[in-house]
N, C-alpha and C positions, 0 to 999 in steps of 0.2 A: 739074178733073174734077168733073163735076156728079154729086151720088149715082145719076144712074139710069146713069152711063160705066161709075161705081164696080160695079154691081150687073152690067150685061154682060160688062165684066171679069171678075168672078166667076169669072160661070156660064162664061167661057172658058176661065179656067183650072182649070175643076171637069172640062168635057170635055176638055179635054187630059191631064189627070191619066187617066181612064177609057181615055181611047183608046191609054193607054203601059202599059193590060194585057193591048193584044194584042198585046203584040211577043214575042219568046222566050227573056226574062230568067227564069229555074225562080223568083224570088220572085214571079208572076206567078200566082198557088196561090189561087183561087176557092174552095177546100175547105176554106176555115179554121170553118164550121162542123162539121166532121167530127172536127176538130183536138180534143183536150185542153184544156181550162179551164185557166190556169195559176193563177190564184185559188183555184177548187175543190181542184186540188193543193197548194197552200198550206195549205189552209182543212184540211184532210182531214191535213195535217202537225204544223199548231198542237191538234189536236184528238187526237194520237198523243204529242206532245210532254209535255203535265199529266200524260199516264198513267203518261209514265216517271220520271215525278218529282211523282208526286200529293201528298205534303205539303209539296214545295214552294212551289204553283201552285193548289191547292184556294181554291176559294172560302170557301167553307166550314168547320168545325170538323168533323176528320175522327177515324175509332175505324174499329175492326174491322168496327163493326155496320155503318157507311152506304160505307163503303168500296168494297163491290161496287156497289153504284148509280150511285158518283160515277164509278166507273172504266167503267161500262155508259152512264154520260151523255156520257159522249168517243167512247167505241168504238163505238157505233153509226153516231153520223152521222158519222165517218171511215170506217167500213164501207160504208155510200149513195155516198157521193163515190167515193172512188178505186175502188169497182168499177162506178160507172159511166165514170170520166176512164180507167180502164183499159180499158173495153171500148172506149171511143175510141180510145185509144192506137194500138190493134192492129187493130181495124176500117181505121185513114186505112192502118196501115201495107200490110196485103191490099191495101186496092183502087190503091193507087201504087205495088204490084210490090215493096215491098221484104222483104216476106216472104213464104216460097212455103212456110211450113207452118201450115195453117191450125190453131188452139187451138180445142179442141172443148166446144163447152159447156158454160156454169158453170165456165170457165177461169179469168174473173177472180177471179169470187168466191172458187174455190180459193186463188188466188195470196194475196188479203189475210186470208184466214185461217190462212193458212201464216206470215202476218208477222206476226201478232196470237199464234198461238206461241211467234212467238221471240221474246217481247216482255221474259219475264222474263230470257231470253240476254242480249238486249242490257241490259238492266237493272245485269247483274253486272258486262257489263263498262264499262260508263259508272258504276259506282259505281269500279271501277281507276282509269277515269281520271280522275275528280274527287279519289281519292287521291292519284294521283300530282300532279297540279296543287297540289295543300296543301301535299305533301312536297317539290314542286320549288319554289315558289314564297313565300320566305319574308317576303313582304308579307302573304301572303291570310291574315288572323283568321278564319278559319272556313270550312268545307264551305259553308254556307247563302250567303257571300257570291260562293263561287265561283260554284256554280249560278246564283244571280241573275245577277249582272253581267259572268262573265268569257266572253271571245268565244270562246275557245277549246273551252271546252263546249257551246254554241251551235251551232259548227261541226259536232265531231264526233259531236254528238248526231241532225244532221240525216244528215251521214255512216253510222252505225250504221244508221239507217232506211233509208237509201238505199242501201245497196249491200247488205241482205236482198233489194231488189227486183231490183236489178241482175243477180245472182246468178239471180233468177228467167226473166232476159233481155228483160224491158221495156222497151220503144223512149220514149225520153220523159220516163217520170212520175220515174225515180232524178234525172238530171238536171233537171230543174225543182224539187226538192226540196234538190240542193246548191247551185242558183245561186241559188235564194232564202237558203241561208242563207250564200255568198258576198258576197251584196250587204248581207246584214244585219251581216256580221263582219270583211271584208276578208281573211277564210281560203277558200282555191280547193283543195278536196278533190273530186276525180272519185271518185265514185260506186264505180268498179270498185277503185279504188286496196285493197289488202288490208292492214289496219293490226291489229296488236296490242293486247293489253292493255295501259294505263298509257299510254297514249298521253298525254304533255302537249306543249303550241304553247306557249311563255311570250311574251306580246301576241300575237304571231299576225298583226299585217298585212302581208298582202302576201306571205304566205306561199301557194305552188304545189306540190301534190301530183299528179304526173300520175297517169291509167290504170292504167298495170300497174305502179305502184308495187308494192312489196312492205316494209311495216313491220314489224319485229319486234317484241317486247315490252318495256316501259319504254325507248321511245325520248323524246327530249327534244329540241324544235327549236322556234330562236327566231325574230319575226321576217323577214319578209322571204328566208326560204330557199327555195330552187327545187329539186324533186324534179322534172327535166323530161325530154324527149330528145334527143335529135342528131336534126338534121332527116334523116326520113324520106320516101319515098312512101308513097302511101295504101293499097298493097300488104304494105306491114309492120307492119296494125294488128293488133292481139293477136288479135282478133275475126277474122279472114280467114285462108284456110285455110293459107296459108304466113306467118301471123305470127307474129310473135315479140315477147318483151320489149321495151317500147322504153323502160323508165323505171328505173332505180335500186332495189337493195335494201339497204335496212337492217336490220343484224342487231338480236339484244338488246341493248342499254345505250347505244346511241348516243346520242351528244353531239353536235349541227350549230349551231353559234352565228349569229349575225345574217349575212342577206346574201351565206351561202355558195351555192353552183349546184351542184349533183351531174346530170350527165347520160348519160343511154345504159343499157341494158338489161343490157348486160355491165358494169356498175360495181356492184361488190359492197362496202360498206364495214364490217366485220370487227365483229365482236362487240366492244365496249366502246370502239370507237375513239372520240376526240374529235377535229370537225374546225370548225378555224376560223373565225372572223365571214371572209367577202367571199374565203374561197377558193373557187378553181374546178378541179372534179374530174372527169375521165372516162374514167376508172383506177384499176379497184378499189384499198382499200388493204387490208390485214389487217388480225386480230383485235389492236387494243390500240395502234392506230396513234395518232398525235398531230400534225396535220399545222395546222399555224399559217404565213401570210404567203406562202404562193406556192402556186403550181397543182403537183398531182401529174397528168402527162401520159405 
């Protein structure tokens, strides 16, 4: 094949590609300028993330005095971004029919000021959980090593941000916020999932928190556990107006070791229960249960 077959070829297979977006595949979406930056949402994440942990993460030699500055050098241009990637958000969602109430101006900008409030909130309690991580984790020498390098904070740290928006009802921007820090941790926390204080993941990969989770406080879950559901239709999402739970609640003190699966909306598992690496549960147990080596059904 001489370079100029090579070069017709190409351009053949450049129009065949163009002419397979007029067929009526829905990923078929011309409007991805309209769409959300998932960069900018990153970007607008890593620039929220120093602030909750500014002497972490400072560049700088930080005191009282410059304190306000450094914390105004992040929060500004995460204030620019997501409340322009939010006004996108919600603009793509209007004009493709999936929301029929329109948010009235200076909506966005409300919404990120509303989450820059709750910033000392989530402050408190991502200081629980990096407690709880020290006291459950008798490797970790220190607070500062957790922060640094363990995934588990990572995760939940992106989680805490994410599901203040969630809560807001945000099409988009929560979710792109947990699946970047998904990919960054190998921990899959949805956005909506409602988690407690002391929340620690001990490693944490591969670990799946669905939707309407429900965590209570000082839960501890290792590895590789699945908070998931029984398959559903798309009619039983929590969000629709005959939904319901479709995910698992944990009470306080839970104990879920490596590998176990807890499923279904009606699975309740009891205040201080401990339940086994690789069991499978979709049958509430009670408060103080201990369930090792087989499925409770």
């Amino acid at each position: 094949m001489t370079d100029h077959d090579r070069t017709r070829d190409l351009e053949l297979a450049i129009d065949e590609v163009v002419a397979s977006y007029d067929g009526p595949e829905e990923i078929n979406n011309l409007e991805s300028a309209a769409l959300p930056n998932k960069r900018a949402v990153v970007e607008a994440f890593n620039h929220i993330k120093p602030v909750l942990f500014m002497g972490f993460f400072s560049t700088r030699g930080l005191n009282r005095d410059n304190l306000r500055h450094t914390v105004s050098e992040q929060l500004y241009p995460a204030y620019e971004l997501l409340v322009e990637q939010i006004n996108r958000a919600v603009t793509y969602e209007e004009s493709v029919g999936r929301s029929n109430t329109p948010r009235p101006q200076g909506w966005s900008s409300e919404v990120v000021l509303r989450l820059f409030h709750a910033l000392p909130a989530v402050r408190r309690t991502l200081n629980t959980d990096a407690l709880a991580t020290y006291d459950g984790d008798p490797a970790a020498k220190s607070l500062e090593e957790i922060i640094f390098s363990y995934p588990n904070i990572g995760a939940i740290t992106a989680h805490r941000v994410a599901h203040v928006l969630h809560l807001e009802g945000l099409p988009m921007i929560p979710r792109i916020i947990s699946e970047y820090a998904h990919g960054e941790t190998g921990i899959d926390l949805h956005p909506g999932a409602q988690i407690g204080e002391r929340f620690f993941i001990d490693h944490g990969t591969g670990t799946v928190v669905g939707e309407t989770t429900v965590i209570g406080r000082n839960v501890k879950i290792y590895q590789g556990v699945t908070l998931g559901a029984l398959s559903v239709r798309r009619s039983d999402r929590h969000d629709h107006p005959n939904g319901k739970q479709r995910h698992p609640t944990l009470e306080d003190n839970v104990t879920i070791y490596s590998g176990a699966t807890i499923l279904g909306g009606d699975t309740v598992i009891g205040e201080g229960s401990l339940i086994g690496g690789n069991v499978w549960l979709v049958k509430s147990v009670p408060p103080g249960s201990k369930i090792f080596g087989h499925a409770r059904e």
